[in-house]
C-alpha positions in Angstrom: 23.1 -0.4 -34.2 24.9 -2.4 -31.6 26.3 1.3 -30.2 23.1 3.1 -30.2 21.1 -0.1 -28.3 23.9 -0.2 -25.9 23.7 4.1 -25.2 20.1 3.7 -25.1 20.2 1.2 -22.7 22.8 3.3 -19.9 20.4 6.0 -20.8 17.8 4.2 -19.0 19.7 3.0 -16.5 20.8 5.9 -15.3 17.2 7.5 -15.4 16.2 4.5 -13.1 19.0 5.4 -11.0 18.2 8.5 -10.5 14.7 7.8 -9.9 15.4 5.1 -7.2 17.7 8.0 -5.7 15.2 10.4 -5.6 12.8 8.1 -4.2 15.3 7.4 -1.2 15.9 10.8 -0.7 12.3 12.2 -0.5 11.2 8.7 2.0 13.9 10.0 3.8 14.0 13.4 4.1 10.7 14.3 2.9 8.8 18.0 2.2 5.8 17.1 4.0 5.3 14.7 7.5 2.3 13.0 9.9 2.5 13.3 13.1 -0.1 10.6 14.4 -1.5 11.7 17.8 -4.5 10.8 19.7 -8.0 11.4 19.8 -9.2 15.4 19.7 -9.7 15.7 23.2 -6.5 14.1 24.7 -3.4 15.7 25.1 -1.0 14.2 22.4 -3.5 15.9 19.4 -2.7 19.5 20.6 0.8 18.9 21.3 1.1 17.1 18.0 -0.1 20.5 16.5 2.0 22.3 18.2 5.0 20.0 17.2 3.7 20.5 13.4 3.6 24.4 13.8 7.8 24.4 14.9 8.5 22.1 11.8 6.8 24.0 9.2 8.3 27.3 10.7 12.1 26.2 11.5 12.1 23.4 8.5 10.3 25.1 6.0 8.3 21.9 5.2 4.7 20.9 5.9 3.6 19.2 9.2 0.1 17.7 10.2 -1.1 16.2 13.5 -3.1 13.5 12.7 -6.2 12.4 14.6 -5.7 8.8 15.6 -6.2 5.7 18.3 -3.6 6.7 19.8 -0.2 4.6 21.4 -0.6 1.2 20.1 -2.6 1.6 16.9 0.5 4.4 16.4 3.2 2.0 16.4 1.4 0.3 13.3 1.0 3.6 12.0 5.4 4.3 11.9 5.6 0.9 10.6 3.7 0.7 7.8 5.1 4.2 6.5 1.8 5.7 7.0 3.1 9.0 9.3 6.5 10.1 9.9 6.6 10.9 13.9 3.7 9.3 16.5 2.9 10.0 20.2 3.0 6.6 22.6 3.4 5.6 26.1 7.0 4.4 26.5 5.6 1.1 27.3 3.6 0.5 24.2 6.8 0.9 22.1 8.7 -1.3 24.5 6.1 -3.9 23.6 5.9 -3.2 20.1 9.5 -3.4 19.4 9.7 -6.3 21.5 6.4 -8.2 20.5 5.3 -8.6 23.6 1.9 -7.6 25.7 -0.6 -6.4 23.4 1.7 -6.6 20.0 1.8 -10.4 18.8 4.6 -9.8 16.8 7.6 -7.4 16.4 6.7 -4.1 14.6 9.7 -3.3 12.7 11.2 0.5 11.9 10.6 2.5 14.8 12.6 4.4 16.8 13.0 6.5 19.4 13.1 10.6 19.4 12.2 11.6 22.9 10.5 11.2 26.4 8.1 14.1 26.6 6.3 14.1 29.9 5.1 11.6 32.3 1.9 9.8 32.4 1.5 8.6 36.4 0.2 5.6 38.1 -2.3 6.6 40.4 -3.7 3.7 43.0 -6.9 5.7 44.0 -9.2 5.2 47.1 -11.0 7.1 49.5 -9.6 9.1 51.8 -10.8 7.2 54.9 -10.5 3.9 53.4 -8.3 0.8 55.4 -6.5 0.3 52.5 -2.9 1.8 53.4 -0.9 -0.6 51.2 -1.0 -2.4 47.7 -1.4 -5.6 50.2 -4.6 -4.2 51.3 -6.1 -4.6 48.0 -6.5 -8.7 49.0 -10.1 -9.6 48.5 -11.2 -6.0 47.4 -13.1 -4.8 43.9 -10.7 -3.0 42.1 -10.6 -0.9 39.2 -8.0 -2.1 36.7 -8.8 0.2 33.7 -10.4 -0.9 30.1 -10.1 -4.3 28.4 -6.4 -4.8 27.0 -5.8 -1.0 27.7 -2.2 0.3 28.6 -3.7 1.2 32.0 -4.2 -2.6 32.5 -0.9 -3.7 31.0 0.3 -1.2 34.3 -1.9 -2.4 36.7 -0.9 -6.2 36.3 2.6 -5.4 36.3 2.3 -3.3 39.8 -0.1 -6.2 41.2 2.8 -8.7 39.8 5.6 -6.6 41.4 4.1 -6.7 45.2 3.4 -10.6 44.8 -0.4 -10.3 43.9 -2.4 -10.9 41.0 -5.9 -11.2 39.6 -6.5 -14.0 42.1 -6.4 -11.6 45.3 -9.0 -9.2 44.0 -12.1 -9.0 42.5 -11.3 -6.8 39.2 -13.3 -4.9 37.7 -12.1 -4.3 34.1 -13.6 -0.5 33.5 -12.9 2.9 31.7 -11.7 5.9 33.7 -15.1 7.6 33.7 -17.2 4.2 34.6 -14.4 3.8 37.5 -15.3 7.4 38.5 -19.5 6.1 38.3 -18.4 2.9 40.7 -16.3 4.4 42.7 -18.9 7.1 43.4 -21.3 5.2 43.9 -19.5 2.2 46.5 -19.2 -0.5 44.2 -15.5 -0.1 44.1 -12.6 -0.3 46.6 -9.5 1.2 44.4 -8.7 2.0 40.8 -5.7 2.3 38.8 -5.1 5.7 36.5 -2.4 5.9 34.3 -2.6 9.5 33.7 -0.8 13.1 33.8 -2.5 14.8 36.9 -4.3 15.6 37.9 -6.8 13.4 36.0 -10.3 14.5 35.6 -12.0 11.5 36.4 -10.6 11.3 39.6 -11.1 15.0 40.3 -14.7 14.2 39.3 -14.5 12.2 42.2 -12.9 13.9 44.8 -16.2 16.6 44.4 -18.2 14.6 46.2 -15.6 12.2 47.9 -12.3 13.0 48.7 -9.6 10.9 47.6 -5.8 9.7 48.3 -3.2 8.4 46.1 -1.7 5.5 47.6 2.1 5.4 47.8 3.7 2.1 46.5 6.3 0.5 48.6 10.2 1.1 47.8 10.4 -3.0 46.8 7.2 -2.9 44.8 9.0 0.1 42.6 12.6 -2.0 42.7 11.0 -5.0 41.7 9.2 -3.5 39.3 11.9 -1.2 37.6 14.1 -4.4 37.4 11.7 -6.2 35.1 10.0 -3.6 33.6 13.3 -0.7 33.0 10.4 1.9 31.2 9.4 3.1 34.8 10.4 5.9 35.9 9.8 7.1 39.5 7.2 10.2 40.5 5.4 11.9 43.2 2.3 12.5 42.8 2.5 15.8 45.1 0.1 16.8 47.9 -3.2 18.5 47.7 -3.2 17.2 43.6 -6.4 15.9 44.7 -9.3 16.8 47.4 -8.4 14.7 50.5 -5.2 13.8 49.3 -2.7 15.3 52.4 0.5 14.0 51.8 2.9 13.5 48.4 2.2 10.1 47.3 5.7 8.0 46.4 4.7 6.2 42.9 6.0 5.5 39.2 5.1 6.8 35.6 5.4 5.7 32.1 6.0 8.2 29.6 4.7 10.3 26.9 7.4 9.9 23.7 7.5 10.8 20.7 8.9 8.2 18.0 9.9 8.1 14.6 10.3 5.8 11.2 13.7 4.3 11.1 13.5 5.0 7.3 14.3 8.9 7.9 17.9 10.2 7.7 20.0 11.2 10.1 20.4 15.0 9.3 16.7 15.0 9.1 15.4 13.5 12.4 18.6 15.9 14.0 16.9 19.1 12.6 13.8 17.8 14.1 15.0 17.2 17.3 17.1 20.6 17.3 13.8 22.2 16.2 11.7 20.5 19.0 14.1 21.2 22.2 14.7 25.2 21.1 11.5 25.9 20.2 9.4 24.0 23.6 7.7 27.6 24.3 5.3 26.8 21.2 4.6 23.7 23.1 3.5 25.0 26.3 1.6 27.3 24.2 -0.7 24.6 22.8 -1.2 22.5 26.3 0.5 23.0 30.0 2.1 19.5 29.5 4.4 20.9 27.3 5.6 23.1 29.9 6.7 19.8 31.5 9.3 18.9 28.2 12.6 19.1 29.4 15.8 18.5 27.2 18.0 16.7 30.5 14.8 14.3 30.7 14.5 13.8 27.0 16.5 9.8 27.1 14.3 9.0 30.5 12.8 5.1 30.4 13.2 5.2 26.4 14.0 1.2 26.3 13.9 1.3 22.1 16.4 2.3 20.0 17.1 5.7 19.4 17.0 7.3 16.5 20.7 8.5 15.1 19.9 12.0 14.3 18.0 12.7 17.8 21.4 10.7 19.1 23.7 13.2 17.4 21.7 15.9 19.0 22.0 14.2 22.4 25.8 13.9 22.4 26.3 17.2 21.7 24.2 18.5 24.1 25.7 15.8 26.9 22.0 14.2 27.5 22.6 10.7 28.3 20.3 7.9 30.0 
């Protein structure tokens, strides 16, 4: 009796062990991933389709985009298991790494898969406005974008960088398209946009007013890029904008793509292989993925990244 309780028992063991191990291996390299995006008419959802269509093709698995809130409620998305791969800004997963700015806490398991494209900081006023510097802003209503957005996470940190702060202006704590209504209409000096351009609420402006993208100062963008190492500098190019006559010198966050920790190292590689060889899908879906580049792909990524899209890195000699 003793013989058959003890092979009935390592019978059941080993059928838990194997259970467990095929629990591992389909967490990490599962048949079927999220992709948690944005809203429908933002750029990350299209992309994000676009990204699902390579997997499914090249990995023979199933891929959906997933409508969502976008960067920050993404990063509690990865974390909780809930998707696979998210869109964010660069900065957001900075912070939610870190537990800083908008994330109370650290958000554990996420890493880092690649810099897509950039999302610019636009200082916006009117073409014939006096304000020819970020010190000009002293004592003027400015735009600093929507209550706890990314956009005003940006526009402190600028402020902060050139020595000024909530105290010098009179903000005005609005979304793009009531910034577009107020600027339109006089009641405000300036706005920050964090944005790819050119970006439509500003274009709706520039029908009727012509605008120009201030340029920041070279120690404003130091200072800045010291504290804050997810910048990354950009020009915002002449004639983006009606009234806008010469490049504008500036800095961007960054669209990324991230991933759950919790996926294997063979898997995230394939994706990554998949991603870089396969960007004409990309561009097909939205112009910004004409703007994906593999040499650009470890640009102002502060998190960890992942060791699969690491592997793939090395051996195509992309570094930081």
């Amino acid at each position: 009796m003793k013989t058959r309780k003890l092979g009935m028992i390592s019978l059941m063991l080993m059928i838990v062990i194997t259970a467990v191990g095929c629990s591992s291996s389909s967490s990490s390299n599962p048949d079927a991933i999220q992709i948690a995006t944005g809203g429908t008419g933002g750029t990350y959802y299209p992309l994000g389709g676009g990204m699902a269509q390579i997997f499914e093709d090249e990995l023979d698995l199933t891929a959906t985009a997933q409508v969502t809130g976008a960067s920050v409620e993404n990063m509690q998305l990865v974390s909780k298991g809930e998707v696979q791969l998210a869109f964010t800004q660069n900065d957001i997963a900075d912070y939610a790494v870190n537990g800083i700015e908008t994330f109370d806490e650290k958000v554990e398991g996420i890493s880092g898969i690649a810099a897509l494209y950039p999302e610019i900081i636009q200082l916006v006023v009117a073409a014939d406005s006096d304000i020819q510097s970020i010190q000009d802003l002293k004592g003027k209503k400015v735009s600093v974008g929507a209550p706890g957005s990314g956009n005003e996470a940006n526009s402190i940190q600028i402020l902060e960088a050139a020595g000024l702060s909530y105290d010098d202006i009179d903000e005005e704590l609005k979304s793009y398209a009531d910034s577009a209504d107020s600027f339109k209409d006089g009641l405000i000096d300036a706005m920050f946009v964090t944005s790819g351009i050119p970006n439509s609420s500003v274009q709706d402006i520039a029908v009727s007013k012509e605008v120009r993208i201030l340029s920041l100062d070279a120690d404003v963008i130091a200072s800045l890029k010291e504290k804050y190492p997810f910048f990354v500098d950009e020009i915002v190019p002449a004639g983006t904008y009606d009234g806008q006559d010469n490049d504008a010198t500036t800095v961007a966050v960054l669209a990324s793509l991230v991933a759950s920790s919790e996926l294997s190292e063979d898997f995230v590689y394939d994706l990554t292989k998949a991603l870089f060889e396969n960007l004409d899908v990309l561009t097909s879906k939205h112009a910004k993925g004409g703007e994906v580049k593999l040499e650009k792909a470890l640009a102002g990524l502060t998190i960890p990244i992942h060791p699969g899209a690491q592997k793939y890195y090395d051996e195509n000699n992309i570094s930081k």
